[in-house]
DOBAVEX-864365 format. One record per atom (N, C-alpha, C): residue in three letters; y negated, z, x. Coordinates in steps of 0.02 Angstrom, whole numbers, padded with zeros to 5 digits. Atoms other than C-alpha are relative to their C-alpha. Example, Ala and Ser with C-alpha at 12.3 -4.5 7.8 and 13.67 -1.06 7.14 Angstrom:
  aa     c2     c3     c1
 ala  00059  00000  00045
 ala  00225  00390  00615
 ala -00060  00000  00045
 ser  00059 -00003 -00042
 ser  00053  00357  00684
 ser -00055  00037 -00039
//
This chain:
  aa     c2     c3     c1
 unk  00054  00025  00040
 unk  04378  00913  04610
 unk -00063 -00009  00041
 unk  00068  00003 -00066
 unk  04249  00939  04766
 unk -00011 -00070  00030
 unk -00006  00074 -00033
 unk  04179  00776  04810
 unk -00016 -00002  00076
 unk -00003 -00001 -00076
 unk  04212  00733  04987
 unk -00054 -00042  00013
 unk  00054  00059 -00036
 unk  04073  00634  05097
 unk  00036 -00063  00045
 unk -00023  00046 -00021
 unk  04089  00474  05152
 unk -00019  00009  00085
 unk  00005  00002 -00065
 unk  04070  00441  05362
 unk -00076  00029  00011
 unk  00050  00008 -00021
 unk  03932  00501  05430
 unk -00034 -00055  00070
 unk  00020  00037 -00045
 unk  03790  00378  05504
 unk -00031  00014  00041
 unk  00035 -00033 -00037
 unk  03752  00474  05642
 unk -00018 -00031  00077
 unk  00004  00045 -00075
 unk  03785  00376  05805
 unk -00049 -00023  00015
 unk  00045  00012 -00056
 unk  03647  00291  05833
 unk -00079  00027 -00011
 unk  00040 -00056  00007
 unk  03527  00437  05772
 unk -00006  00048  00075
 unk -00021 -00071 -00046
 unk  03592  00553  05925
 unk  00010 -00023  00092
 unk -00013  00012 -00051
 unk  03619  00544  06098
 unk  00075  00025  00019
 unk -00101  00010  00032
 unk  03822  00515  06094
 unk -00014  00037  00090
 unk -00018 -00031 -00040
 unk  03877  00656  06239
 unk  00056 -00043  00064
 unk -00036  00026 -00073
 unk  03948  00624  06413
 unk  00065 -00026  00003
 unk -00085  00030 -00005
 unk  04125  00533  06437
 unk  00019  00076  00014
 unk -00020 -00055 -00018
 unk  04242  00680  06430
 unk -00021  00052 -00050
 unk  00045 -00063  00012
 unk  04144  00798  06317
 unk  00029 -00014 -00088
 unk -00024  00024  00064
 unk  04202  00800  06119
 unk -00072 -00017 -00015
 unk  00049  00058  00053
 unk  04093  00683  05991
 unk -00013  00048 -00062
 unk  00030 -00044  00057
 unk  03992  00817  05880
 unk -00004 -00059 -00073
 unk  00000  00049  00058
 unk  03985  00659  05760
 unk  00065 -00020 -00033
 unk -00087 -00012  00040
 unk  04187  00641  05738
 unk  00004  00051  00010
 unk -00041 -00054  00023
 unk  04222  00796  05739
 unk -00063  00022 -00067
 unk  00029 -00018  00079
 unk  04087  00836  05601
 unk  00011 -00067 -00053
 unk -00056  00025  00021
 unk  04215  00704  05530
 unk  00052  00003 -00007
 unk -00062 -00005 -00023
 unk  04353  00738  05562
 unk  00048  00028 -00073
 unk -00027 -00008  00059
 unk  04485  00784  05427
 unk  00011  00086  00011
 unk -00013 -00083 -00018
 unk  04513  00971  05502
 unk -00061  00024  00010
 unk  00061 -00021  00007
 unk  04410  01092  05444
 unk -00040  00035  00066
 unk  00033 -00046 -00055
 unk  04380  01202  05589
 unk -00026 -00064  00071
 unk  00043  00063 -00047
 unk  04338  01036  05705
 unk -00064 -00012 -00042
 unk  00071  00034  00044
 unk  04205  00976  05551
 unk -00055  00097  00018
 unk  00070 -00061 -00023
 unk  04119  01163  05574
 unk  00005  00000  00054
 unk  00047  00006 -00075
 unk  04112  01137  05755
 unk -00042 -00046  00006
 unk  00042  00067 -00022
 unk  04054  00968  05760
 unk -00066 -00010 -00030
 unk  00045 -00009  00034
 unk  03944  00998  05619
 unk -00065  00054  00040
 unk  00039 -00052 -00012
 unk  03878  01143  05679
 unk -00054 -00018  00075
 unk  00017  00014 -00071
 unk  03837  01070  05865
 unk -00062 -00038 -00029
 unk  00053  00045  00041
 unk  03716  00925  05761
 unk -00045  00046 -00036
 unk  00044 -00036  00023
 unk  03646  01071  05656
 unk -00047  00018  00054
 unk  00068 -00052 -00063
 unk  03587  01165  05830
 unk  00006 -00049  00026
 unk  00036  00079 -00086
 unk  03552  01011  05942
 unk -00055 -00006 -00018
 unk  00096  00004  00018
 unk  03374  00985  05838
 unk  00009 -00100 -00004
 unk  00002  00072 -00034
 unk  03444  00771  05888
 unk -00003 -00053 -00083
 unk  00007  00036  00058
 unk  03456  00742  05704
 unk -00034 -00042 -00047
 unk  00069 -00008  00048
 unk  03341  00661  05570
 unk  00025  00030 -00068
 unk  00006 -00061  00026
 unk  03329  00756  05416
 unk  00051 -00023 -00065
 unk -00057  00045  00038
 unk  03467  00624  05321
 unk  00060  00015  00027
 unk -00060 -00031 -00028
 unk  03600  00657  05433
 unk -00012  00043 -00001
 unk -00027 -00081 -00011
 unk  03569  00830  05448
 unk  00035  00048 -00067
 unk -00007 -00015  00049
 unk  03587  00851  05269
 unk  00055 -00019 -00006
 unk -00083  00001 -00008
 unk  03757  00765  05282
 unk  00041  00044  00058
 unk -00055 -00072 -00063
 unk  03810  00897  05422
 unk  00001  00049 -00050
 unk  00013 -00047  00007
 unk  03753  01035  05330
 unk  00050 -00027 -00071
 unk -00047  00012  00045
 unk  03852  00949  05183
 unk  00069 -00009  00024
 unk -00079  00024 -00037
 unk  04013  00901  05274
 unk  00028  00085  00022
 unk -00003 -00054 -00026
 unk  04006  01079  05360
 unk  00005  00045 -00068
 unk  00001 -00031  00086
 unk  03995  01163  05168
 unk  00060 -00022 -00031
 unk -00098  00018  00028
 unk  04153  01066  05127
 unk  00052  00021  00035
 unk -00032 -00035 -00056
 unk  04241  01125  05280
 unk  00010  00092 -00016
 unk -00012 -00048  00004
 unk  04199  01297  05236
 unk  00023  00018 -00087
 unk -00028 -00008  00046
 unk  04242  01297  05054
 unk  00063 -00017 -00007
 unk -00053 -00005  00003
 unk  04406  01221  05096
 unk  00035  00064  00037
 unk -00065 -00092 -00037
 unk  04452  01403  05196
 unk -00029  00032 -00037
 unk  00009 -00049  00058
 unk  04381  01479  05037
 unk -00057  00052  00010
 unk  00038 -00035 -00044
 unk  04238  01532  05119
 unk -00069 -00035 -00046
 unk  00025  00022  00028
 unk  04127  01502  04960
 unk -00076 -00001  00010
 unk  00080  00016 -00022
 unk  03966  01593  05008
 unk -00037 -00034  00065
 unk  00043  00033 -00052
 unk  03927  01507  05173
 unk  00013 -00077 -00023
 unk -00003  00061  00024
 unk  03979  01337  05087
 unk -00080 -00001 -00027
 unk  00086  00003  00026
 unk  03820  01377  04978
 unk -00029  00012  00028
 unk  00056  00024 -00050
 unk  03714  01399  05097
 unk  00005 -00041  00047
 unk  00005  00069 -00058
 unk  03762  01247  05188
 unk -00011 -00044 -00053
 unk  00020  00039  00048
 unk  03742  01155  05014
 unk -00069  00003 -00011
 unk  00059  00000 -00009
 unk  03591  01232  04990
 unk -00048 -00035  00065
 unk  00052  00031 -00041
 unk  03516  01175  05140
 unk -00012 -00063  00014
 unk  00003  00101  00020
 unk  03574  00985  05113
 unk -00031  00009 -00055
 unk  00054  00000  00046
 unk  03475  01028  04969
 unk -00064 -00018  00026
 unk  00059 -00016 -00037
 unk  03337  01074  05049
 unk -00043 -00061  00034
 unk  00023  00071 -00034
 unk  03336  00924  05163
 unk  00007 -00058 -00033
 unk -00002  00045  00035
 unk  03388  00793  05030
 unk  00013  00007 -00073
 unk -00007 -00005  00072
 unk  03349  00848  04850
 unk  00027 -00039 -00035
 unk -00008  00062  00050
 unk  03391  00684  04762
 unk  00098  00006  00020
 unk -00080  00022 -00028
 unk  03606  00719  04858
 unk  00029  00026 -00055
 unk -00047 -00025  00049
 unk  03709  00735  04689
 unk  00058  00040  00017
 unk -00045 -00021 -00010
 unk  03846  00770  04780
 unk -00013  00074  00032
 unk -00005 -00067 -00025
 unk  03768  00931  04864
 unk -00010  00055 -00057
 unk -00009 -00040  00081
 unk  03740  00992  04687
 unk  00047 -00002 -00032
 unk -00056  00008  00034
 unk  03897  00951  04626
 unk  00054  00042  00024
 unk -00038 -00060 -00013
 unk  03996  01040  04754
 unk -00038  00073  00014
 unk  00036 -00068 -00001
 unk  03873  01189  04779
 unk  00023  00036 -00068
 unk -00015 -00003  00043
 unk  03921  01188  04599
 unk  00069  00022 -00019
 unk -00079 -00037 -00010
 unk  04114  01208  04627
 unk  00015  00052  00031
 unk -00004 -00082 -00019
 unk  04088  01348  04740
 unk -00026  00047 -00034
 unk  00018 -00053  00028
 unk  03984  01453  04645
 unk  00054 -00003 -00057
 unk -00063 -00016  00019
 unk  04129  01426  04522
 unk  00055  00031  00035
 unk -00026 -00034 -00048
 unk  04234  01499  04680
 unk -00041  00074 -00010
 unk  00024 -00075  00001
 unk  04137  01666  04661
 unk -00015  00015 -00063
 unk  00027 -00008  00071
 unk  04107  01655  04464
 unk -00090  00008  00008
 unk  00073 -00002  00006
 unk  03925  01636  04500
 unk -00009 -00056 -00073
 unk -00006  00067  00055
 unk  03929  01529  04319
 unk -00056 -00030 -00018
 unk  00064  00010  00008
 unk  03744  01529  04297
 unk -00020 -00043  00033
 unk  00002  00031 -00056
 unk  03727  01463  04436
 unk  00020 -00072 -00001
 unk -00053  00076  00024
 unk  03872  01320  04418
 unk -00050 -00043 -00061
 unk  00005  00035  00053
 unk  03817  01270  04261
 unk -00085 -00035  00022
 unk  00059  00034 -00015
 unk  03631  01239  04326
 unk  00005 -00048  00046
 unk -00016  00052 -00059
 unk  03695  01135  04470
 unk  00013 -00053 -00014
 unk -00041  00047  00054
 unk  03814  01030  04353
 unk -00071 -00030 -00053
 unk  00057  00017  00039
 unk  03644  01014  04254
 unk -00025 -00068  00052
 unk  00067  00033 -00046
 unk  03554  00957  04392
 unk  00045 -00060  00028
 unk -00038  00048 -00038
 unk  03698  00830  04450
 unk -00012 -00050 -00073
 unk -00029  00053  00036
 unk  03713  00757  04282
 unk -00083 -00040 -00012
 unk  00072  00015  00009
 unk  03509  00734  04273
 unk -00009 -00057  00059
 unk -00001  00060 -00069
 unk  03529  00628  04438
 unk  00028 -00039 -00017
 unk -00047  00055  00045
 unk  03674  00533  04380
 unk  00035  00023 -00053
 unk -00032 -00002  00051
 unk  03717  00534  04214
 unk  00055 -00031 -00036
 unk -00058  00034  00024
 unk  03857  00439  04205
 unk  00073  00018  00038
 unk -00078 -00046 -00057
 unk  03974  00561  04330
 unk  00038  00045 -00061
 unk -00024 -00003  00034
 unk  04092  00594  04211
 unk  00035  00102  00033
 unk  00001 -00080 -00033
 unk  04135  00758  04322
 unk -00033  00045  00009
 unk  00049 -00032  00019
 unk  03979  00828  04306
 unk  00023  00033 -00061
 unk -00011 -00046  00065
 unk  04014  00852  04137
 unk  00061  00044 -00026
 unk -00053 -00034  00005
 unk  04180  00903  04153
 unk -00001  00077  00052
 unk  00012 -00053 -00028
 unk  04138  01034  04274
 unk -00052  00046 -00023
 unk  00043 -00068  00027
 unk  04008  01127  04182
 unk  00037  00004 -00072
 unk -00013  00004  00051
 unk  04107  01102  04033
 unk  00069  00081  00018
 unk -00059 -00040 -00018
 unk  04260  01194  04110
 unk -00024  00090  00026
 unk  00045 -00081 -00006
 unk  04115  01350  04164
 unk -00012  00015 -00048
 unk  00021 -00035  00066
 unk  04068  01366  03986
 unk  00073  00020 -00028
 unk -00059 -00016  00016
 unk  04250  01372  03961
 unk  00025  00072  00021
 unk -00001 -00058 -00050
 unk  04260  01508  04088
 unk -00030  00088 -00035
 unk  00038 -00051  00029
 unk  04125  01599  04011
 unk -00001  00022 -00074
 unk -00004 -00028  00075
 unk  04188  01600  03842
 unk -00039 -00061 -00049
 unk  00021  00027  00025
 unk  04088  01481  03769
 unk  00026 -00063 -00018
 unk -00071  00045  00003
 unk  04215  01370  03694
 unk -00051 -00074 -00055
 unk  00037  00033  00019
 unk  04071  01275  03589
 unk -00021 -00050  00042
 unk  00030  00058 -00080
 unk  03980  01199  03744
 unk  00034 -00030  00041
 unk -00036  00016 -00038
 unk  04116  01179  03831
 unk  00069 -00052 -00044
 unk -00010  00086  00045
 unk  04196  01039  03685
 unk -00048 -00021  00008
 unk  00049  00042  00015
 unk  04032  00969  03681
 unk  00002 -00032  00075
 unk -00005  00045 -00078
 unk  04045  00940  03887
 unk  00067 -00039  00016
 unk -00056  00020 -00001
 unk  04216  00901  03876
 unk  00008 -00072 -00034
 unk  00015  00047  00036
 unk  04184  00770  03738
 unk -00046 -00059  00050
 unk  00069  00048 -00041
 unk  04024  00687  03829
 unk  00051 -00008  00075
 unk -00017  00054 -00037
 unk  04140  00666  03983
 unk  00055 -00047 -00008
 unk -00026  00055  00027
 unk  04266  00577  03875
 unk -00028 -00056 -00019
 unk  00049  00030  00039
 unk  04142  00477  03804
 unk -00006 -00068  00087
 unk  00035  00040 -00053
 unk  04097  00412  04012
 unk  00095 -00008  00029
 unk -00063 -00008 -00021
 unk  04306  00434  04050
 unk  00042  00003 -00070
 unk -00047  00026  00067
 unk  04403  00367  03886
 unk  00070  00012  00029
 unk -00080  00026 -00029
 unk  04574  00345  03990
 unk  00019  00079  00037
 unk -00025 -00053 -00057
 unk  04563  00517  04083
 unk  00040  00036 -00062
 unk -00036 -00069  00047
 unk  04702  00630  04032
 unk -00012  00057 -00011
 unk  00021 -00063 -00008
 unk  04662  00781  04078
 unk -00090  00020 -00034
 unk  00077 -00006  00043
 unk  04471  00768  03983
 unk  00054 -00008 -00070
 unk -00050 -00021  00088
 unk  04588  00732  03823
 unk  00037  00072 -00014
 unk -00042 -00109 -00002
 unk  04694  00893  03866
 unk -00029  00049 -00011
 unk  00053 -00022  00007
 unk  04558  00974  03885
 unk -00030  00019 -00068
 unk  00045 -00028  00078
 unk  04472  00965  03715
 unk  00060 -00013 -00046
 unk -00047 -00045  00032
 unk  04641  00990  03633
 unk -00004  00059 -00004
 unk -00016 -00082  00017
 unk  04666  01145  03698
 unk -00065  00038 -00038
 unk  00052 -00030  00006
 unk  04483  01201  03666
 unk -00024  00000 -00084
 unk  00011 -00002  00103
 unk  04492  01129  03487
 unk  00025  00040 -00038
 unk -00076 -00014  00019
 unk  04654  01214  03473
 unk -00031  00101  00007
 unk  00037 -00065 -00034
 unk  04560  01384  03539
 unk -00037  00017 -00036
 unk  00070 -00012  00069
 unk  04411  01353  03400
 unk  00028 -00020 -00047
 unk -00022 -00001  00067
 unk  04562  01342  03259
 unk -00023 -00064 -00028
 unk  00039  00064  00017
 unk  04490  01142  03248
 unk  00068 -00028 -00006
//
């Protein structure tokens, strides 16, 4: 459900390393995680960045570490693409799936807030804070999020499944 980043445009931000030497820019690409936290990480400490790409390292590098389940240093690599690019839905969205990784739900659910306030028409937004109120018991809020991302996703199955079971849960 974690949304992945697209390429980073870093190349001609950086001073691309010596023939011979690995490319801190593909490998903080790269499809393997432990290459994206090197490569990432080399662009974090080099200083060569501007403060757009760095926010996609520090995001790319946060996906890297939440795929080895490694939730709290994901959030603080989300957080800090925060930091550097408030307006990045997507660093709120997955900052948002990890703190679901540690049941931080408070948390989740404000993130998922704050994604759907950016774009309100991410139909996963709402299905992901819908599925934390689910979590948390709150089987009310969590039809009402479930609903609203049917509403932006008519055809998805799994949002229909969804507020079955939950209807089915509140005796509806």
């Amino acid at each position: 459900m974690r949304v992945t980043t697209l390429a980073l445009a870093l190349a001609s931000l950086l001073v691309l390393p010596a023939q011979g030497f690995a490319d801190p820019v593909a490998d903080c690409n790269s499809d393997e995680p432990m290459i994206i936290i090197k490569g990432c990480s080399q662009l974090i400490d080099g200083g060569k960045t501007n403060s757009d790409a760095l926010a996609i390292a520090y995001f790319n590098r946060g996906n890297a570490y939440d795929d080895h389940g490694d939730h709290d240093r994901a959030v603080e690599d989300y957080t800090a693409s925060i930091k550097l690019k408030p307006d990045y839905a997507d660093s709120y969205f997955n900052r948002a799936f990890s703190y679901e990784g540690i049941k931080d739900y408070d948390s989740a659910i404000a993130d998922y807030t704050r994604v759907i306030a950016l774009t309100p028409d991410y139909a996963k937004a709402y299905y992901g804070r819908a599925r934390v109120f689910e979590a948390k018991g709150d089987l009310k809020q969590a039809l009402a999020g479930y609903e609203e991302a049917a509403k932006l996703a008519p055809n998805n199955k799994s949002v229909q499944k969804k507020i079955a079971e939950v209807k089915q849960k509140l005796g509806q």
